[in-house]
C-alpha positions as MATLAB code, in Angstrom:
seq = 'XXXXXXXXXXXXXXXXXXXXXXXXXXXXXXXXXXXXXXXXXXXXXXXXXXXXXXXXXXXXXXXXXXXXXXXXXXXXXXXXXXXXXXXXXXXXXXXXXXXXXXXXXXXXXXXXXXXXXXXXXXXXXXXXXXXXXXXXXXXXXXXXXXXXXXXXXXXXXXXXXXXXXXXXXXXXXXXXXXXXXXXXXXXXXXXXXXXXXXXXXXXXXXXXXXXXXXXXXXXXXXXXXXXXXXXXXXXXXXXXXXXXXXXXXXXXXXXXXXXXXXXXXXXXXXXXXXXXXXXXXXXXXXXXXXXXXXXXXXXXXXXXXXXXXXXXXXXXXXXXXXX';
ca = [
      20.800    6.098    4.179;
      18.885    3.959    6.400;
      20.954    1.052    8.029;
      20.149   -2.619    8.436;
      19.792   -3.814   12.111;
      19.673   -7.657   13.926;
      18.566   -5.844   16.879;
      16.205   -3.115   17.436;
      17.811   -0.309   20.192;
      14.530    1.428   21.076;
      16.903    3.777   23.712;
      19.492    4.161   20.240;
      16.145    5.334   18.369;
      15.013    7.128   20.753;
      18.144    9.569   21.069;
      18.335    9.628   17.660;
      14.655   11.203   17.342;
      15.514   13.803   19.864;
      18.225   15.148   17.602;
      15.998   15.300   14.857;
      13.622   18.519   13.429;
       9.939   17.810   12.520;
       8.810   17.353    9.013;
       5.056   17.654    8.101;
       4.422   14.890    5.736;
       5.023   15.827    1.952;
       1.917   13.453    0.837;
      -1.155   16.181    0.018;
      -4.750   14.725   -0.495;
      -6.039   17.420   -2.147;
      -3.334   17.521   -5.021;
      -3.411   13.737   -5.280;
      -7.841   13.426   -6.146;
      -7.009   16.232   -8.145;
      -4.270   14.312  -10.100;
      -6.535   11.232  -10.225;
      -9.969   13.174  -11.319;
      -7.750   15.238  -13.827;
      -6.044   12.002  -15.646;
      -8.964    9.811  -15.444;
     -12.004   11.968  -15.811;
     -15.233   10.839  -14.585;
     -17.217    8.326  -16.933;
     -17.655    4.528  -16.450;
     -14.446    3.237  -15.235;
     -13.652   -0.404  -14.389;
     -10.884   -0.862  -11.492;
      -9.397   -4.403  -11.698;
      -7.640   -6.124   -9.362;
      -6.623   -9.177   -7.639;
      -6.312   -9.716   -3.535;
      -6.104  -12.565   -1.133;
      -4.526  -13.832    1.649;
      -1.303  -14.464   -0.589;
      -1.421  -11.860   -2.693;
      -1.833   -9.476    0.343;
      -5.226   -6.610    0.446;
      -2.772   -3.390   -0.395;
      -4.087   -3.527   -4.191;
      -7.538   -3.866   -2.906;
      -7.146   -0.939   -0.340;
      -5.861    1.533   -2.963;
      -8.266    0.986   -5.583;
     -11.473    1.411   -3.031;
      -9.504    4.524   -2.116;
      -9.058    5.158   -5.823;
     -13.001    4.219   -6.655;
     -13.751    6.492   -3.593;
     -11.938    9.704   -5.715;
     -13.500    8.999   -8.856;
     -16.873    7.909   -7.275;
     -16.979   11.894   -5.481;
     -16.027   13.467   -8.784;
     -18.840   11.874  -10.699;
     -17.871    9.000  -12.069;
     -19.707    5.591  -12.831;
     -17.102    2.866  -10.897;
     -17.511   -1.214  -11.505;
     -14.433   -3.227   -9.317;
     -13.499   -6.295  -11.611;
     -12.280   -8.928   -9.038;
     -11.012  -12.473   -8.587;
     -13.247  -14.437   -6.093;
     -12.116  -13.691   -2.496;
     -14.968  -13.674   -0.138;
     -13.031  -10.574    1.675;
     -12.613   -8.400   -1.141;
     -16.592   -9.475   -1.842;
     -17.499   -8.405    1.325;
     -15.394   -5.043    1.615;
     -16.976   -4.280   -1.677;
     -20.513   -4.486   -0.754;
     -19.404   -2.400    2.563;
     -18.263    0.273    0.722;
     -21.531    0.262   -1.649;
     -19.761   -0.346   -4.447;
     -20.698   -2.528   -7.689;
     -18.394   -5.476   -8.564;
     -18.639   -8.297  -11.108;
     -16.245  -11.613  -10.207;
     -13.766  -13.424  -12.526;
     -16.041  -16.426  -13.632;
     -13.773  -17.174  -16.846;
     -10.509  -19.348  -17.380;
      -8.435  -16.395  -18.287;
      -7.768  -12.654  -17.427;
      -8.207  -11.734  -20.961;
     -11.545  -13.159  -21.347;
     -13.055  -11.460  -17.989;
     -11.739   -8.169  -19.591;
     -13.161   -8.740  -23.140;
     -16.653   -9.677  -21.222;
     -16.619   -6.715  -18.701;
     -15.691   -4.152  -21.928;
     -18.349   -5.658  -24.283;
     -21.476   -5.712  -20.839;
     -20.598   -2.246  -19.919;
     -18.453   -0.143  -22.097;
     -16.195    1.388  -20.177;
     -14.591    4.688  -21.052;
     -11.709    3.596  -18.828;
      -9.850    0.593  -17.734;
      -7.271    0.686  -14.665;
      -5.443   -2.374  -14.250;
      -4.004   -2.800  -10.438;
      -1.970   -6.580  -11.335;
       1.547   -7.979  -11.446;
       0.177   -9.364  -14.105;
       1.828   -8.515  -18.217;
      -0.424   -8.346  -20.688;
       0.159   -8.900  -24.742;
       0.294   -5.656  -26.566;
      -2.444   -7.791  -28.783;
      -4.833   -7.925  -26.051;
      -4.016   -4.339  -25.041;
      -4.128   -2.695  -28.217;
      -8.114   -4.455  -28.358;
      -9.342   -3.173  -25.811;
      -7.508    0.249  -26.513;
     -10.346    0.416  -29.109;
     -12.890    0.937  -26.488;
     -11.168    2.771  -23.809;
      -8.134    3.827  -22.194;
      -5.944    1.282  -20.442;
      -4.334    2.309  -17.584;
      -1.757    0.508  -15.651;
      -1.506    1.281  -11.825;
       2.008    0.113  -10.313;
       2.856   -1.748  -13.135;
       5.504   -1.641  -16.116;
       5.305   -4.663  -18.329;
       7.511   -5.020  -21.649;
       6.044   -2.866  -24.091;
       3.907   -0.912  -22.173;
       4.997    2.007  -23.677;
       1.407    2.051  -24.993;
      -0.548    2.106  -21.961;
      -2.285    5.360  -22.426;
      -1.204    5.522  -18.725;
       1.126    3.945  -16.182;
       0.362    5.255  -12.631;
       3.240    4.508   -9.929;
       1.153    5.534   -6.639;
       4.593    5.968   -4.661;
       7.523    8.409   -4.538;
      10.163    5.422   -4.816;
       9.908    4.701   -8.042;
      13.241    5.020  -10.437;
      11.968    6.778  -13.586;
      15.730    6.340  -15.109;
      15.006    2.756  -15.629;
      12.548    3.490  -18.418;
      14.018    6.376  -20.524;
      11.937    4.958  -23.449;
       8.632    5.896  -21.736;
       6.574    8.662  -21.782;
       3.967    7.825  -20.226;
       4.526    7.404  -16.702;
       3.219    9.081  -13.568;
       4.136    8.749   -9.690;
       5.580   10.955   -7.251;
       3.952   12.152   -3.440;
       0.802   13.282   -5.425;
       0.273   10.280   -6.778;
      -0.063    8.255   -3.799;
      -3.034    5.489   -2.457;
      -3.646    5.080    0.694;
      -6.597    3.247    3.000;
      -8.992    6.270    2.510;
      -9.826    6.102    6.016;
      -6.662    7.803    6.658;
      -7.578   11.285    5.646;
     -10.213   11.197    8.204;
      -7.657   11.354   10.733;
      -5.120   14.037   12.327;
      -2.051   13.516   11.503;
       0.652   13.780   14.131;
       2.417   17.116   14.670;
       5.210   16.645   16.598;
       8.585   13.945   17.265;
       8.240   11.717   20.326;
      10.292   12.661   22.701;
       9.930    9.784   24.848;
       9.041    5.951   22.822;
       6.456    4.281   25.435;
       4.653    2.290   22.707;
       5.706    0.492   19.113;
       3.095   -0.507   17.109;
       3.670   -3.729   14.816;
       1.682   -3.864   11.689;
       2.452   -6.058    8.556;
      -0.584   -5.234    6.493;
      -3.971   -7.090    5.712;
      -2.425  -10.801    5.221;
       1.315  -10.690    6.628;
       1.953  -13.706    3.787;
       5.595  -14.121    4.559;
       4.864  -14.025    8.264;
       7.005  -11.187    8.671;
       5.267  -10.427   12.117;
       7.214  -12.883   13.633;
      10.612  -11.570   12.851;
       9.820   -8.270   14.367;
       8.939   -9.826   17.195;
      12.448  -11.744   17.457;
      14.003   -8.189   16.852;
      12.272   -6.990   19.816;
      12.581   -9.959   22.563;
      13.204   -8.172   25.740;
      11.778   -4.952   24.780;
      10.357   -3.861   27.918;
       8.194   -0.852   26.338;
       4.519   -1.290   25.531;
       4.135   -3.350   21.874;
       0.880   -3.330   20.321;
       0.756   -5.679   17.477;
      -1.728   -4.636   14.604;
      -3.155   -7.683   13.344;
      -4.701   -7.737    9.903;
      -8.676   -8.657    8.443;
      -6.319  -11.465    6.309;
      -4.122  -12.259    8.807;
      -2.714  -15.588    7.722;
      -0.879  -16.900   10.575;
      -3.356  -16.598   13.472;
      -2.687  -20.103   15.262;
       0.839  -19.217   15.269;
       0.364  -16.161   16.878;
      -1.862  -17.305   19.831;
       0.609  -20.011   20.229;
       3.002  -17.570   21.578;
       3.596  -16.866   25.274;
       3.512  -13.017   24.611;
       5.282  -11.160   27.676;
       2.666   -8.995   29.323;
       3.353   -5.921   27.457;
       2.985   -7.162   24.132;
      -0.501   -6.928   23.354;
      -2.773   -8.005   20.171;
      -5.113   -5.578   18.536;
      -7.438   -5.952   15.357;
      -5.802   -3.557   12.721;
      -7.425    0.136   12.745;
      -5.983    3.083   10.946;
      -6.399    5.418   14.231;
      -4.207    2.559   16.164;
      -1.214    4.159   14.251;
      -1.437    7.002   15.848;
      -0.759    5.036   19.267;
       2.169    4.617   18.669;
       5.644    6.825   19.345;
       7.731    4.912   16.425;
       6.432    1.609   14.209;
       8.060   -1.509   12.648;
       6.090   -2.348    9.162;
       6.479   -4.052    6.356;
       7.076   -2.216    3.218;
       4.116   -1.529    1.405;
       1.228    1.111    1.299;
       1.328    1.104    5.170;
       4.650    2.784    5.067;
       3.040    5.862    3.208;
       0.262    5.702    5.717;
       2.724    6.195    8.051;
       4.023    8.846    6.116;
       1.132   10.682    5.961;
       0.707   10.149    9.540;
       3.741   11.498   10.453;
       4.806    8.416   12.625;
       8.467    7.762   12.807;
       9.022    3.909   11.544;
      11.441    1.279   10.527;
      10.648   -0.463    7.824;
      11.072   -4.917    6.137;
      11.434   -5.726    2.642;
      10.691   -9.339    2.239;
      11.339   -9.322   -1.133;
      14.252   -7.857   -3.169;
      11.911   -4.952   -4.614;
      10.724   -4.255   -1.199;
      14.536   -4.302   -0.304;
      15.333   -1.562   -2.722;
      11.851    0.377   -1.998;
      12.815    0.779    1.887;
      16.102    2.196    0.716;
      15.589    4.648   -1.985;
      12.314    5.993   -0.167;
      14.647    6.438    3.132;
      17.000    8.472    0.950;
      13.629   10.430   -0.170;
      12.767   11.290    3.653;
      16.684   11.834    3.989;
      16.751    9.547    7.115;
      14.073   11.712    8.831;
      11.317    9.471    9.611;
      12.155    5.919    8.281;
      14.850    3.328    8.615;
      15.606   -0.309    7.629;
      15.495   -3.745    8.981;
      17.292   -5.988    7.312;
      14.785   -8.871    5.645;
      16.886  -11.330    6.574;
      16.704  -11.444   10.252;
];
């Protein structure tokens, strides 16, 4: 099990990874749009979700990667989303249809978007619980899928998708319904146009920072605390979101701490990274970049440590959230 640190030893971590045998990433791409295209078919299918600088671009990231799947396979894709100019914009990148939340209430959105284009297929990417009511409505006009979220009664979600291979089944022993597991997994699609890594470090020249689209609980800043008087090259990945800009440039950064614009290639920089917990922690996976992972939240917490058992200490470990 991964241990928590107040101080990262880049020359502890780097003995450590010389000790250690290569493992080729267990997360498949192939299986996983199989998975997807097999459980969710290709007719009209609305992906809803909600992103913003709070909230974090991780739900928005999957689901384009998601839409991307379906879209290949044949299917008709509309993005239901709240209005954040970002997510608007990324959209309309992508080429990708979209309607905006213009109602007071979730429910409402969803009754209009069901009733304007008849979906055969509703995935729901929220922290958000729904009434069984409300559920069992719409049920009547398609199939209402959950992605990375159990609510109380959900038991009738015609699906609940867990996109992760931390996920603690035992918790819900009345549900049969549930999915997740390395095939399951989203990821920033732009990943799989890249080469993963094939071999350990042997020496660590360069850490890459990167604490997602947003950072909301400014978690960069801790890292960099963790590392004052690191005197290998840092390249901190800032996000599209990134909330806490001023801050940053306030900082008298030593020289070889340097500030980047996030890119999924600029992963690959690196020898080892520090991240938050999230979807970049798979990407990392899938990567095959050694990492050390935050959980700013007690869920996060628990994610860094059972998905550290998962890898059996091989490629991740934890920093405490704490520091």
């Amino acid at each position: 099990m991964a241990e928590a640190v107040r101080k990262i030893d880049i020359d502890e971590i780097e003995r450590r990874l010389s000790n250690l045998e290569f493992t080729p990433s267990p997360i498949n791409f192939e299986k996983i749009k199989q998975n997807y295209v097999s459980e969710i078919g290709t007719g009209r299918i609305i992906l809803k979700l909600k992103a913003s600088a709070d909230i974090g671009l991780g739900h928005l990231s999957r689901m384009i990667t998601l839409g991307w799947i379906l879209k290949e396979a044949g299917a008709e894709i509309l993005f239901a989303i709240n209005d954040f100019e970002y997510a608007k914009e990324k959209l309309k990148i992508e080429g990708f249809r979209f309607e905006v939340n213009r109602f007071d209430s979730d429910e409402v959105f969803v009754d209009f978007l069901i009733e304007k284009y008849n979906p055969d297929v509703l995935i729901v990417d929220e922290k958000k619980q729904y009434s069984l009511r409300d559920i069992k409505r719409w049920q009547q006009h398609a199939r209402f899928i959950s992605l990375d979220f159990i609510g109380e009664g959900y038991e009738i979600c015609d699906k609940i998708i867990m996109p992760n291979a931390h996920f603690e089944p035992e918790k819900y022993p009345t549900f049969n319904n549930i999915a997740w597991g390395w095939n399951w997994i989203l990821i920033n699609k732009e990943m799989f146009r890249l080469k993963p890594k094939s071999e350990l470090p042997t020496k660590i020249n360069k850490i890459i920072i990167t604490t997602g689209g947003s950072d909301p609980s400014g978690m960069l800043f801790n890292f960099l605390e963790l590392l004052k008087g690191c005197e290998r090259e840092v390249l901190i990945l800032v996000g599209d979101a990134f909330k806490h800009k001023e801050r940053l440039d306030s900082l008298n950064l030593p020289e070889n701490f340097k500030v980047s614009s996030y890119h999924p290639s600029k992963l690959l920089e690196g020898d080892i990274a520090l991240a938050t917990f999230g979807i970049t922690v798979y990407e990392l996976i899938y990567l095959n970049v050694p990492f050390m992972c935050v959980g700013h939240t007690e869920e996060n917490e628990r994610g860094c440590d059972l998905l550290s058992l998962k890898l059996n200490g091989v490629l991740s470990g934890k920093i405490s959230g704490n520091n």
